[in-house]
KEZANU-104657 format. One line per field, with one value per residue (C-alpha): residue number from 1; residue in three letters; x, y, z. Coordinates in Angstrom, 1 decimal, always signed. Layout:
<recs>
i	(NUM / ...) .
aa	(ALA / ...) .
px	(X / ...) .
py	(Y / ...) .
pz	(Z / ...) .
</recs>
This chain:
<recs>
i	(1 / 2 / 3 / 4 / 5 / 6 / 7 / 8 / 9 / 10 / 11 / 12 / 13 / 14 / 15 / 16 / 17 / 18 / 19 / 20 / 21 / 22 / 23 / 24 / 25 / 26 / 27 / 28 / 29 / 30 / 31 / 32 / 33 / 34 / 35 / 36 / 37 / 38 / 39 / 40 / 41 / 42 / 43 / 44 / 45 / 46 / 47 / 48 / 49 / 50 / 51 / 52 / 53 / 54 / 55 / 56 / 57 / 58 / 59 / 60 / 61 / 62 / 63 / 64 / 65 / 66 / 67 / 68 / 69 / 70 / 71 / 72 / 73 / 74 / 75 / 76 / 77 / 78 / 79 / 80 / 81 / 82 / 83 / 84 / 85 / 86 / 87 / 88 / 89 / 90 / 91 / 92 / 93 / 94 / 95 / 96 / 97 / 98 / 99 / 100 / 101 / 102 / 103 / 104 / 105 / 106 / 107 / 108 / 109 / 110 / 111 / 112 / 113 / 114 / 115 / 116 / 117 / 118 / 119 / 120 / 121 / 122 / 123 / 124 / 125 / 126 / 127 / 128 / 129 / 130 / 131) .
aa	(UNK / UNK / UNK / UNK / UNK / UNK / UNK / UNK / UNK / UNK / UNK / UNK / UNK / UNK / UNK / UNK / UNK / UNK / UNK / UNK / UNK / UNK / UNK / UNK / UNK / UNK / UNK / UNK / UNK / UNK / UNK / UNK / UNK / UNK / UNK / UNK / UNK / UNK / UNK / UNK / UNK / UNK / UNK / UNK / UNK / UNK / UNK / UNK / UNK / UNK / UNK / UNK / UNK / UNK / UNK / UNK / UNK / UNK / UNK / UNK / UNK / UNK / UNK / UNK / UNK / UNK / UNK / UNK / UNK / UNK / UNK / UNK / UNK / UNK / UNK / UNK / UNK / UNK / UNK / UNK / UNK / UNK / UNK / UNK / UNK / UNK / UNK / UNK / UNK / UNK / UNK / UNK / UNK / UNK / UNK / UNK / UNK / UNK / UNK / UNK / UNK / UNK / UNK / UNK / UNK / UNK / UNK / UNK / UNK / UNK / UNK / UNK / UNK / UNK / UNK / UNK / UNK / UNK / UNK / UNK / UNK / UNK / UNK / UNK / UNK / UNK / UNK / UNK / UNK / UNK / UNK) .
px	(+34.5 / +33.5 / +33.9 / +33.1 / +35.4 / +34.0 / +32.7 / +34.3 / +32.6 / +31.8 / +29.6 / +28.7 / +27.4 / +24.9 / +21.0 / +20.4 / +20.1 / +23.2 / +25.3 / +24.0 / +25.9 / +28.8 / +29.2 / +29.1 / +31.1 / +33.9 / +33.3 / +33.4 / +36.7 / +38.6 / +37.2 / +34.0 / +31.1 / +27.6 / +26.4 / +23.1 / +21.5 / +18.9 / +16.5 / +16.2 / +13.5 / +11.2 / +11.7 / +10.2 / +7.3 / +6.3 / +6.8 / +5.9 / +4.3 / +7.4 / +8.4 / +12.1 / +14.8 / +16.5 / +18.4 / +20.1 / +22.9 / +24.9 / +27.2 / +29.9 / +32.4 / +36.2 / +36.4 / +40.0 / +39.8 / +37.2 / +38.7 / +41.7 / +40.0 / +37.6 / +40.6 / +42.0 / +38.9 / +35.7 / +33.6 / +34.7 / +31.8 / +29.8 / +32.0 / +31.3 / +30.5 / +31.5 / +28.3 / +28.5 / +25.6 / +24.1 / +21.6 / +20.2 / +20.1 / +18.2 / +19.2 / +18.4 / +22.9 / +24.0 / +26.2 / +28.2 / +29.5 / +32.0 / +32.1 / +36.2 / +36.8 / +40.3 / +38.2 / +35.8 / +38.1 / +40.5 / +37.9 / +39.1 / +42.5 / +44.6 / +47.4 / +46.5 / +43.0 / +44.2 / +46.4 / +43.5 / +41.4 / +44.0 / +44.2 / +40.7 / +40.1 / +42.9 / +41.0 / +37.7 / +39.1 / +40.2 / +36.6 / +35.3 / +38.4 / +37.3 / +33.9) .
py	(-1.6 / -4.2 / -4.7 / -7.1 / -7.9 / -4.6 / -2.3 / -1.1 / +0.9 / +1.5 / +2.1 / +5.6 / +7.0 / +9.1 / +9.4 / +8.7 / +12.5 / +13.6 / +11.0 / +12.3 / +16.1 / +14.3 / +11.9 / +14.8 / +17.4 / +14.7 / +13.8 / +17.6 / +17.9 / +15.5 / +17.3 / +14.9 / +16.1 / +14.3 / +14.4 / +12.2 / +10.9 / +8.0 / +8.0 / +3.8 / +3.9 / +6.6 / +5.0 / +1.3 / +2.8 / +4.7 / +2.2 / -1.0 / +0.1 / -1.3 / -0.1 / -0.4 / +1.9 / +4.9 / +3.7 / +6.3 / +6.3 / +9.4 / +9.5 / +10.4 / +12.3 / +13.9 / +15.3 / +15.5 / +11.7 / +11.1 / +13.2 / +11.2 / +8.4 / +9.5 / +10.0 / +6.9 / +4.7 / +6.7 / +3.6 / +4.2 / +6.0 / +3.1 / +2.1 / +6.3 / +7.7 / +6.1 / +4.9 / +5.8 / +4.1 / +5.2 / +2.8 / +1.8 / -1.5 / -3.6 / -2.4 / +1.0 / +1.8 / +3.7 / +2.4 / +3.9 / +1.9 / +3.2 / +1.1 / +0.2 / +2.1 / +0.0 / -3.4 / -1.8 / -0.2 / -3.1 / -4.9 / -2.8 / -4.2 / -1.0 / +0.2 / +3.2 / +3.2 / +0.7 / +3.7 / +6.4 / +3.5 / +3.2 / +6.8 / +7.0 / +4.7 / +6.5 / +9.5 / +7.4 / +6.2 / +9.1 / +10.2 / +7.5 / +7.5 / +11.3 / +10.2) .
pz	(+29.8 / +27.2 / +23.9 / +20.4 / +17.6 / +16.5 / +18.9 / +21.9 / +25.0 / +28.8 / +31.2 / +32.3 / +35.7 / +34.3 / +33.1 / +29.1 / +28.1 / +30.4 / +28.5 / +25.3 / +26.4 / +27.6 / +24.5 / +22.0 / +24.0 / +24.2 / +20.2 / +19.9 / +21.7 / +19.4 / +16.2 / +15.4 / +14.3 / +14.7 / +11.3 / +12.1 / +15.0 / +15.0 / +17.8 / +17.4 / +20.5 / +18.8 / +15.4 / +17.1 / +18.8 / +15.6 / +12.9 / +15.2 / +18.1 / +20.3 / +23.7 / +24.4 / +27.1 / +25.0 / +22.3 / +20.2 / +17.1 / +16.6 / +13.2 / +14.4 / +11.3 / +11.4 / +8.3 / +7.6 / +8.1 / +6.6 / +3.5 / +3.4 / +3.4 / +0.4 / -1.6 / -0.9 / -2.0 / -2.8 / -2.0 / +1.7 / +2.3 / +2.6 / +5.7 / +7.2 / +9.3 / +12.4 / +14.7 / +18.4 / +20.2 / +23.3 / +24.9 / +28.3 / +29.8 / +31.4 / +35.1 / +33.8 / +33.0 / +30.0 / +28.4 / +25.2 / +22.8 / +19.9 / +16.6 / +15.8 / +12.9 / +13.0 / +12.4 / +10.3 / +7.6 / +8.0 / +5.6 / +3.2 / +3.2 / +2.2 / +4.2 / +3.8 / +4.8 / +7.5 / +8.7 / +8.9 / +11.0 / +13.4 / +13.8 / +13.7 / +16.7 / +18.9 / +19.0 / +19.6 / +22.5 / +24.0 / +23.3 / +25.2 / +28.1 / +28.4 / +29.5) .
</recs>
């Protein structure tokens, strides 16, 4: 497992497309939707004719979070939904990483959103202790 000031993750015994399933099953499982999902490798070799290992950025929402934090502040949209990255390495791992919606909203510097971030993050971890 590793982690940044903002991100937190872990390896997965898997192949890239298998780890996509697992990822959103698990998201699934803890009431997430994916609202978008970003294909970062396709986007590279079409826009600038780069080569690079599957790279891929699913937008993960809750809703009922993600409503109480709407009402809250309306500007925390900007700050939604939360990005769940799946990427390969170099020695050909997947590895998924889940951005900290705890350090993330905590910018915001409201209790209240600081509350649904913690909450937030609990079930994100879960998603990614399920995997």
């Amino acid at each position: 497992m590793s982690s940044t000031n903002y991100t937190f993750g872990k390896n997965l015994n898997t192949d890239f497309d298998q780890a996509i399933d697992l990822v959103k099953q698990a998201l699934a499982d803890e009431g997430f939707g994916v609202l978008t999902e970003i294909d970062v490798a396709a986007t590279m070799k079409k826009k600038l004719d780069l080569e690079m290992k599957p790279y891929r950025i699913l937008g993960a929402c809750n809703p009922n979070f993600a409503h109480q934090a709407i009402e809250v502040n309306p500007s925390i949209g900007s700050l939604l939904p939360c990005n769940v990255v799946v990427r390969t390495n170099e020695d050909d791992s997947v590895y998924v990483e889940f951005m900290d919606p705890e350090s993330v909203l905590g910018i915001v510097n409201n209790p209240d959103i600081t509350k649904v971030g913690t909450e937030v993050k609990t079930k994100l971890e879960r998603v990614m202790n399920a995997l």
